[in-house]
C-alpha atoms as a printed R data frame, in Angstrom:
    type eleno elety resid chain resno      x       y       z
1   ATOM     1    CA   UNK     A     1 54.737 151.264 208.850
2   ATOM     2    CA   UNK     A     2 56.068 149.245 206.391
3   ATOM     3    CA   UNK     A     3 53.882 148.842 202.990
4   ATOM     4    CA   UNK     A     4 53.565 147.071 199.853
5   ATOM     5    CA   UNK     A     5 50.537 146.958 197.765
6   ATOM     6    CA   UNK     A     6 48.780 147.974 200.872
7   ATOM     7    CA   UNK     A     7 45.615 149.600 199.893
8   ATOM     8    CA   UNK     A     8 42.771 147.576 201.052
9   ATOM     9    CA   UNK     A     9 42.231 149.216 204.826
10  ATOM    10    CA   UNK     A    10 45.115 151.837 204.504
11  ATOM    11    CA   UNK     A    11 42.957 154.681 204.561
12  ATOM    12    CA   UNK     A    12 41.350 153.661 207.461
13  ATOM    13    CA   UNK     A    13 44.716 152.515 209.032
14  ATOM    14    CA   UNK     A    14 46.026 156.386 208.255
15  ATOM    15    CA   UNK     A    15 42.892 157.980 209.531
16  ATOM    16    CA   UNK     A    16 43.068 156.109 212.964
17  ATOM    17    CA   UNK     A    17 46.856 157.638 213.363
18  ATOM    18    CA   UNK     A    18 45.528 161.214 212.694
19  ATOM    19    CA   UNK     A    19 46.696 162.131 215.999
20  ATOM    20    CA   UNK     A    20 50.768 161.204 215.776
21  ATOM    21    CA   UNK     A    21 53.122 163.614 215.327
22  ATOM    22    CA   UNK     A    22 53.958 162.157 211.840
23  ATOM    23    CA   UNK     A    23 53.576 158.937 210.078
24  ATOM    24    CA   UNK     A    24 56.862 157.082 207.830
25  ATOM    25    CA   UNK     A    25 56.030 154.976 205.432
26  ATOM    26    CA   UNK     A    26 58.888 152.469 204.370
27  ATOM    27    CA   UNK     A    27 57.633 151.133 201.355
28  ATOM    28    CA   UNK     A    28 58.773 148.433 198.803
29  ATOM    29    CA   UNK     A    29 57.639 148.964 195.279
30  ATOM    30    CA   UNK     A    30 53.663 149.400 195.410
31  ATOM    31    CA   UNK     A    31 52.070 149.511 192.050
32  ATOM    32    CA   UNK     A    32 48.261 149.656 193.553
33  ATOM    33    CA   UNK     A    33 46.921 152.771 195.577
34  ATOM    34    CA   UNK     A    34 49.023 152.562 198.542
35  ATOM    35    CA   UNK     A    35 51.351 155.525 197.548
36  ATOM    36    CA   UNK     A    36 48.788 157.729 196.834
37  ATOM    37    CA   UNK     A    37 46.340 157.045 199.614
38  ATOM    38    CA   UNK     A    38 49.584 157.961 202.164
39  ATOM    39    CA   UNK     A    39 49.979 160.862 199.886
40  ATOM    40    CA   UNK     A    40 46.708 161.957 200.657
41  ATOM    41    CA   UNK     A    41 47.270 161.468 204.072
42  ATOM    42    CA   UNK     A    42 50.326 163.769 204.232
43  ATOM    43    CA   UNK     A    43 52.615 160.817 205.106
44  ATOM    44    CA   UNK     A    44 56.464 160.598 204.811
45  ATOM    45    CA   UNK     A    45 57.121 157.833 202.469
46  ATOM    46    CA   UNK     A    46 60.397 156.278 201.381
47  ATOM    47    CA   UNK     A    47 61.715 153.090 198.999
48  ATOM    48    CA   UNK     A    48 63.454 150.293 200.029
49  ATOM    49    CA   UNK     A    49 63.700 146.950 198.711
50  ATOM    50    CA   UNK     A    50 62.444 144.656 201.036
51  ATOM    51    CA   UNK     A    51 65.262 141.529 202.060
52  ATOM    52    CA   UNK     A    52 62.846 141.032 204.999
53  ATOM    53    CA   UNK     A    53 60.397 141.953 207.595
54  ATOM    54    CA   UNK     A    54 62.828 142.642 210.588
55  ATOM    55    CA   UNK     A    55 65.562 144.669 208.505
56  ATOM    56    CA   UNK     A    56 62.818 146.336 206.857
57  ATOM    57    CA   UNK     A    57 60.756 147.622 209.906
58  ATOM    58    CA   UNK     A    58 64.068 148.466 211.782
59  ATOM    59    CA   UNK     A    59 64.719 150.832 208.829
60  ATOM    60    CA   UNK     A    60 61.344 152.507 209.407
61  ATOM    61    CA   UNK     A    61 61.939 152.906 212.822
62  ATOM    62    CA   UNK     A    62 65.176 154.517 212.164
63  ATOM    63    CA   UNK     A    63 63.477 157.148 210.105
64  ATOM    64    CA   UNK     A    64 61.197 158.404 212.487
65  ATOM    65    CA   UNK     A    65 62.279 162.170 213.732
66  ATOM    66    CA   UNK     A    66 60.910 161.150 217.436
67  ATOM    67    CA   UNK     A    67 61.980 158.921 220.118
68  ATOM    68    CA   UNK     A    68 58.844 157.281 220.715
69  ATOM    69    CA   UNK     A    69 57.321 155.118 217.709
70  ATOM    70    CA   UNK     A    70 54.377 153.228 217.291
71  ATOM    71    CA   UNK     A    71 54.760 150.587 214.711
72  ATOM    72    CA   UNK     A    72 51.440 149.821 213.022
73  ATOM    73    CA   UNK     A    73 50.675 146.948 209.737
74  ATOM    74    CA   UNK     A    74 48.980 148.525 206.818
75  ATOM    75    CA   UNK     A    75 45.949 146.202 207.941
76  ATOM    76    CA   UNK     A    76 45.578 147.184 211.755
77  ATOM    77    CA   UNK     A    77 43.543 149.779 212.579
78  ATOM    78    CA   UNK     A    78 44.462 151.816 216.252
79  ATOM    79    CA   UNK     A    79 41.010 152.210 218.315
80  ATOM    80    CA   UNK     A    80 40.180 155.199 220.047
81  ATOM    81    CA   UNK     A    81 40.441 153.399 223.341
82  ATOM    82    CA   UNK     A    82 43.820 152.258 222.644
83  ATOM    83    CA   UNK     A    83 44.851 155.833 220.947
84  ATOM    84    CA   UNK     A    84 43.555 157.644 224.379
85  ATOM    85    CA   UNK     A    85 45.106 154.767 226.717
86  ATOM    86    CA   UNK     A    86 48.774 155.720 224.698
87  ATOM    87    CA   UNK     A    87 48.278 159.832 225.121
88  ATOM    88    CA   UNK     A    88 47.179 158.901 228.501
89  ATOM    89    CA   UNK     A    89 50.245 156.759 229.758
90  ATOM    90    CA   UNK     A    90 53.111 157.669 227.611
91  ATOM    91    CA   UNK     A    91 56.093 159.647 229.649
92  ATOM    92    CA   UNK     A    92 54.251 159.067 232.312
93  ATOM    93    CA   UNK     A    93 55.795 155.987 233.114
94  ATOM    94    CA   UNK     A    94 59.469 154.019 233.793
95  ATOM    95    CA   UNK     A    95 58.543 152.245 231.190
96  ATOM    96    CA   UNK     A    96 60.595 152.164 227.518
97  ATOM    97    CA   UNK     A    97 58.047 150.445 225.597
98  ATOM    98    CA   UNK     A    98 54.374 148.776 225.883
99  ATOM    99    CA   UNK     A    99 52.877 145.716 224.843
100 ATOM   100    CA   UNK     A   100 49.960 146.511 222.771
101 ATOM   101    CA   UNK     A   101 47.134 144.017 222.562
102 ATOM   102    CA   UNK     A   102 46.520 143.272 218.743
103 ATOM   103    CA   UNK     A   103 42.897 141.334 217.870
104 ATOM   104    CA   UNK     A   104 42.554 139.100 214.501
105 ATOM   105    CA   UNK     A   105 39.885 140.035 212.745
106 ATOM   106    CA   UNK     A   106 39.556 137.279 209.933
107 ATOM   107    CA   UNK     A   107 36.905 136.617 207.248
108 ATOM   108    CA   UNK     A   108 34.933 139.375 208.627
109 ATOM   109    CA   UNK     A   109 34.874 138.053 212.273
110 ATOM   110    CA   UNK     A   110 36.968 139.123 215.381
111 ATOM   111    CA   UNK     A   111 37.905 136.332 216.588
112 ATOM   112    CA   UNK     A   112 37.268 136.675 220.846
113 ATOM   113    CA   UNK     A   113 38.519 133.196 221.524
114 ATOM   114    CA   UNK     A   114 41.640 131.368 220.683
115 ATOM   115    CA   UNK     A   115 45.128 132.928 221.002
116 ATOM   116    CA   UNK     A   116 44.448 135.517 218.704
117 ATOM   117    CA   UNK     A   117 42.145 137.856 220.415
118 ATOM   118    CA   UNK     A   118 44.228 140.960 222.390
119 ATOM   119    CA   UNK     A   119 48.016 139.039 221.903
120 ATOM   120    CA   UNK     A   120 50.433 141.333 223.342
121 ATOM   121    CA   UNK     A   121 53.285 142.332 220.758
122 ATOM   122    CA   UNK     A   122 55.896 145.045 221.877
123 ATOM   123    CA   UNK     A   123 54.994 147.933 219.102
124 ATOM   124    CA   UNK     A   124 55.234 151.237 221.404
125 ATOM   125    CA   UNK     A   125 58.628 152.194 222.483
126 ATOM   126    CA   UNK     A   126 61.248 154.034 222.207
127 ATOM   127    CA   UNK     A   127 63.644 153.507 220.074
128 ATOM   128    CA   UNK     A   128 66.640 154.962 221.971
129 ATOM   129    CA   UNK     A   129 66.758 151.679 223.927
130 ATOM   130    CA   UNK     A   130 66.237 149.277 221.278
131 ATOM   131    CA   UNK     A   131 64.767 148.451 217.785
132 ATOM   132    CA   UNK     A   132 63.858 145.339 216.046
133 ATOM   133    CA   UNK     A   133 66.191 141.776 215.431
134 ATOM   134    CA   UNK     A   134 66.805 140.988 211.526
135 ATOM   135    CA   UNK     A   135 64.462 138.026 211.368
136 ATOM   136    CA   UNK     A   136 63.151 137.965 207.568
137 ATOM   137    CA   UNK     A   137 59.184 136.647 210.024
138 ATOM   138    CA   UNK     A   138 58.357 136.424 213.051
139 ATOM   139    CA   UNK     A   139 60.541 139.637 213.761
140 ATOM   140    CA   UNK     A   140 60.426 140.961 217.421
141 ATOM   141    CA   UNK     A   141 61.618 144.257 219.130
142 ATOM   142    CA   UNK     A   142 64.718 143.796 222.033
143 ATOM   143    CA   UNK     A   143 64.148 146.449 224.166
144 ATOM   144    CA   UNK     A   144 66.735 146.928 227.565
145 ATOM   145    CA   UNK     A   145 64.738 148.462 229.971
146 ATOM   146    CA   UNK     A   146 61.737 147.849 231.508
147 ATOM   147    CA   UNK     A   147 58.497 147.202 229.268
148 ATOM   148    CA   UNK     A   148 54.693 147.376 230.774
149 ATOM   149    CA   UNK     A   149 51.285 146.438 228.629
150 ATOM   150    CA   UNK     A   150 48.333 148.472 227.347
151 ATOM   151    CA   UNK     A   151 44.910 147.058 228.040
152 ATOM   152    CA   UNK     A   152 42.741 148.245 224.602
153 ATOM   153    CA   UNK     A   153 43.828 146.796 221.435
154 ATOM   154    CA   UNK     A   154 44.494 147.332 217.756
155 ATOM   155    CA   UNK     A   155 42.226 145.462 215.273
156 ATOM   156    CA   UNK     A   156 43.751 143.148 212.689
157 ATOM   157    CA   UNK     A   157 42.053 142.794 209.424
158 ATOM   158    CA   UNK     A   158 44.725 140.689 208.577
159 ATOM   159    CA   UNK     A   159 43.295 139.144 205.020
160 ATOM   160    CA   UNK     A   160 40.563 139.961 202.766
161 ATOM   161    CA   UNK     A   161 39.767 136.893 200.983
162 ATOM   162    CA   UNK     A   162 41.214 133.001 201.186
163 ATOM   163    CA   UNK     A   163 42.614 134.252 197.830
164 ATOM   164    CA   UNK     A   164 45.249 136.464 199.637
165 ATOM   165    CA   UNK     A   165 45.528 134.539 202.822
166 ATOM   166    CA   UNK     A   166 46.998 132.011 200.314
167 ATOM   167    CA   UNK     A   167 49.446 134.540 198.388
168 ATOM   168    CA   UNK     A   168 51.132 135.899 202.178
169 ATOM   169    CA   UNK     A   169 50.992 132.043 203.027
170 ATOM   170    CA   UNK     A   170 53.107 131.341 200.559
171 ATOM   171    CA   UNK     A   171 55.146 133.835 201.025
172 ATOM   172    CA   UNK     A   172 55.975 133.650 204.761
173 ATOM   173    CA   UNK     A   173 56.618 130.147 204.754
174 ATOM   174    CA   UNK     A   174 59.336 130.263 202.121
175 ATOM   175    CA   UNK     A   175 60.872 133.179 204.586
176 ATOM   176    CA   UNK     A   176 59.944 131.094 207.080
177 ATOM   177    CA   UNK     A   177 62.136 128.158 205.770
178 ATOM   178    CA   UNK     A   178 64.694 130.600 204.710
179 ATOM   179    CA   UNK     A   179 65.344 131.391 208.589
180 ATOM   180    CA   UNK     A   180 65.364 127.971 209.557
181 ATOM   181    CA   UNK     A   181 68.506 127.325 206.728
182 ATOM   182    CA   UNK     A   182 70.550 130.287 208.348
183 ATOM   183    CA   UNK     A   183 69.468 129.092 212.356
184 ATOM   184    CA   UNK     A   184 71.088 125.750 210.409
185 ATOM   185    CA   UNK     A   185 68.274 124.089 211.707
186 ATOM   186    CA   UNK     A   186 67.344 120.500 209.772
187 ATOM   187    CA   UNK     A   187 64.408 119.633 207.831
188 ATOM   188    CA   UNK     A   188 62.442 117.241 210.724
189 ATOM   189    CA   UNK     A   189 60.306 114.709 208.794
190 ATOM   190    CA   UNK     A   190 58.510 114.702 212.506
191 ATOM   191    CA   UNK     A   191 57.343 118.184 211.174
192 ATOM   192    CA   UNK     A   192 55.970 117.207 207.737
193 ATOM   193    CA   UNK     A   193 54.126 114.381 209.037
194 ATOM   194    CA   UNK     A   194 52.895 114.964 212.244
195 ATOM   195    CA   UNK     A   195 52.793 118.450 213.053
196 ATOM   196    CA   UNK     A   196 49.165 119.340 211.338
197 ATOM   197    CA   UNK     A   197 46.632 116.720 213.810
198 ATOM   198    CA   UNK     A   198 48.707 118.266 216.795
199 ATOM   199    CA   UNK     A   199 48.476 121.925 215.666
200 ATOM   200    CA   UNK     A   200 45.240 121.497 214.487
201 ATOM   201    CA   UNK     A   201 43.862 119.912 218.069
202 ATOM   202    CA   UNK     A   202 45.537 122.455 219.934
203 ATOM   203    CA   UNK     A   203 44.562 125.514 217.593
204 ATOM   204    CA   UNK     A   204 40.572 124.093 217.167
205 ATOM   205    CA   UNK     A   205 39.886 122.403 220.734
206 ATOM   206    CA   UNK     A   206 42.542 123.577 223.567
207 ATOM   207    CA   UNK     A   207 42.555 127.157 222.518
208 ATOM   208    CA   UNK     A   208 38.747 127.060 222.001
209 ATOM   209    CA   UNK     A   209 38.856 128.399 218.125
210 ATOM   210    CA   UNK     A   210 34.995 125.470 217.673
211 ATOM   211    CA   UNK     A   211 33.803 129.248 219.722
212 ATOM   212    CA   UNK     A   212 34.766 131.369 216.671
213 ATOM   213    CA   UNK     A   213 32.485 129.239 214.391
214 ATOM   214    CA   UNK     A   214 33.632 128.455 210.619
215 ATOM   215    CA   UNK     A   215 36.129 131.031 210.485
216 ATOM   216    CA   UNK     A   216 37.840 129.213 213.846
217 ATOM   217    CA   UNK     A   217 38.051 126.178 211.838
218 ATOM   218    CA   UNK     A   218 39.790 127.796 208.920
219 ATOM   219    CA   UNK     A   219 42.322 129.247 211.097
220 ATOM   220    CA   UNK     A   220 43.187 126.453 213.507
221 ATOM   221    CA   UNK     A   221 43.531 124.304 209.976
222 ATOM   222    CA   UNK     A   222 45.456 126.509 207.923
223 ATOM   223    CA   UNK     A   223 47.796 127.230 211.291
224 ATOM   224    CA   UNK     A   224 48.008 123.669 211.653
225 ATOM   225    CA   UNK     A   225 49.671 123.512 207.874
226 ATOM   226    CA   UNK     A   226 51.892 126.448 208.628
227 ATOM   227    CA   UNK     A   227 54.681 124.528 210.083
228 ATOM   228    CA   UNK     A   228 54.108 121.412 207.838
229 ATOM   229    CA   UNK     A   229 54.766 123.694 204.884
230 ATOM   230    CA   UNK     A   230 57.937 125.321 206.556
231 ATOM   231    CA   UNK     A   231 59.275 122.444 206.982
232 ATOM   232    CA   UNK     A   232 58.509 121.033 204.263
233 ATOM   233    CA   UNK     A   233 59.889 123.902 201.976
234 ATOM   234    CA   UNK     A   234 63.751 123.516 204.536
235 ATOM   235    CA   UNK     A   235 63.710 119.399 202.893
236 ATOM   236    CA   UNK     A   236 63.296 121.042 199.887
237 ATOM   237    CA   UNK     A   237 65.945 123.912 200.159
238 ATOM   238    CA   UNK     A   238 68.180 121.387 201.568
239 ATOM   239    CA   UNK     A   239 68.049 118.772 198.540
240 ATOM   240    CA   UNK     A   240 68.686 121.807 195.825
């Protein structure tokens, strides 16, 4: 787990891992809670500065004294379903890592339809057969060898308020644009004008987010602006 002034669900994040072997806690420069609350928890924690999400996790991972690692944010919370599915299938398998189905929960509200409810991401494997890419967002495992999928999922109280929604907004698109400058992609002006009715249709109608009531709308809109702000922030980066 990577953390940084992660205090809001930790405990409950740490109490839901009770059951693993250990928990390593990568974290870079916390001046809330967060360090204590793992301290309380008996976790292993260590410093590093953070020069992005992919480098940073792959560090954690690297830490870990087992084969087998479960990478968890400091805002998603393991069921028990999912935590007796894992003790249940691990080893047991061909399999060198799992899907694991991960559920927004945002503004109080899972969200059951839309692309965000039960979205596989690779976070069980082991990490003798891979580990994760150095993209600064969007970072992904690369695994070689076969890879199956867990059916119960992790909850993800991804933000507490607009207020911080806003603050992580701001600071993955920046990365976000960052990534695009080393890819040597271009700023598109397609992107900055265009790209928020189309996100927004698909996000609000297509993927059905009108069922998740006013928090769907929030999300399919502020999705929508994602890209426009990415993109947005490259024309920038490239004019400096």
């Amino acid at each position: 787990m990577i953390t940084l002034n992660s205090e809001r669900v930790l405990p409950e994040v740490l109490q839901a891992l009770s059951w693993c072997d250990e928990t390593v806690i990568v974290d870079s420069g916390s001046t809330d809670r967060t360090l204590a609350i793992a301290d309380r928890f008996g976790c292993r924690v260590l410093h590093r500065d953070f020069d992005g999400f992919g480098t940073q996790k792959g560090f954690a991972v690297s830490q870990a004294h087992h084969d087998w690692v479960l990478v968890v944010d400091a805002d998603e919370v393991v069921t028990p379903e999912l935590r007796d599915e894992i003790q249940q299938r691990i080893g047991q398998e061909k399999a060198v890592g799992y899907e694991v189905p991960i559920s927004l929960v945002f503004l109080g509200k899972l969200m059951r339809y839309g692309g965000e409810y039960k979205m596989p991401h690779l976070r069980l494997f082991n990490r003798q057969y891979g580990n994760y890419n150095t993209n600064r967002v969007h970072e992904d495992v690369v695994l070689s060898g076969p890879v199956a999928r867990l059916h119960h999922h992790m909850l993800h109280y991804s933000y507490g308020s607009l207020h911080e929604y806003f603050e992580k907004f701001n600071r993955y698109t920046t990365a976000g644009a960052r990534d695009l400058v080393t890819r040597q992609k271009k700023g598109s002006l397609f992107q900055v004008l265009f790209r928020l009715p189309l996100t927004f249709l698909k996000e609000y109608i297509l993927k059905l987010n009108f069922l998740n009531g006013y928090p769907g709308f929030l999300w399919s809109l502020f999705s929508a602006m994602y890209p426009v702000v990415k993109y947005a922030k490259l024309r920038e980066m490239e004019e400096v």
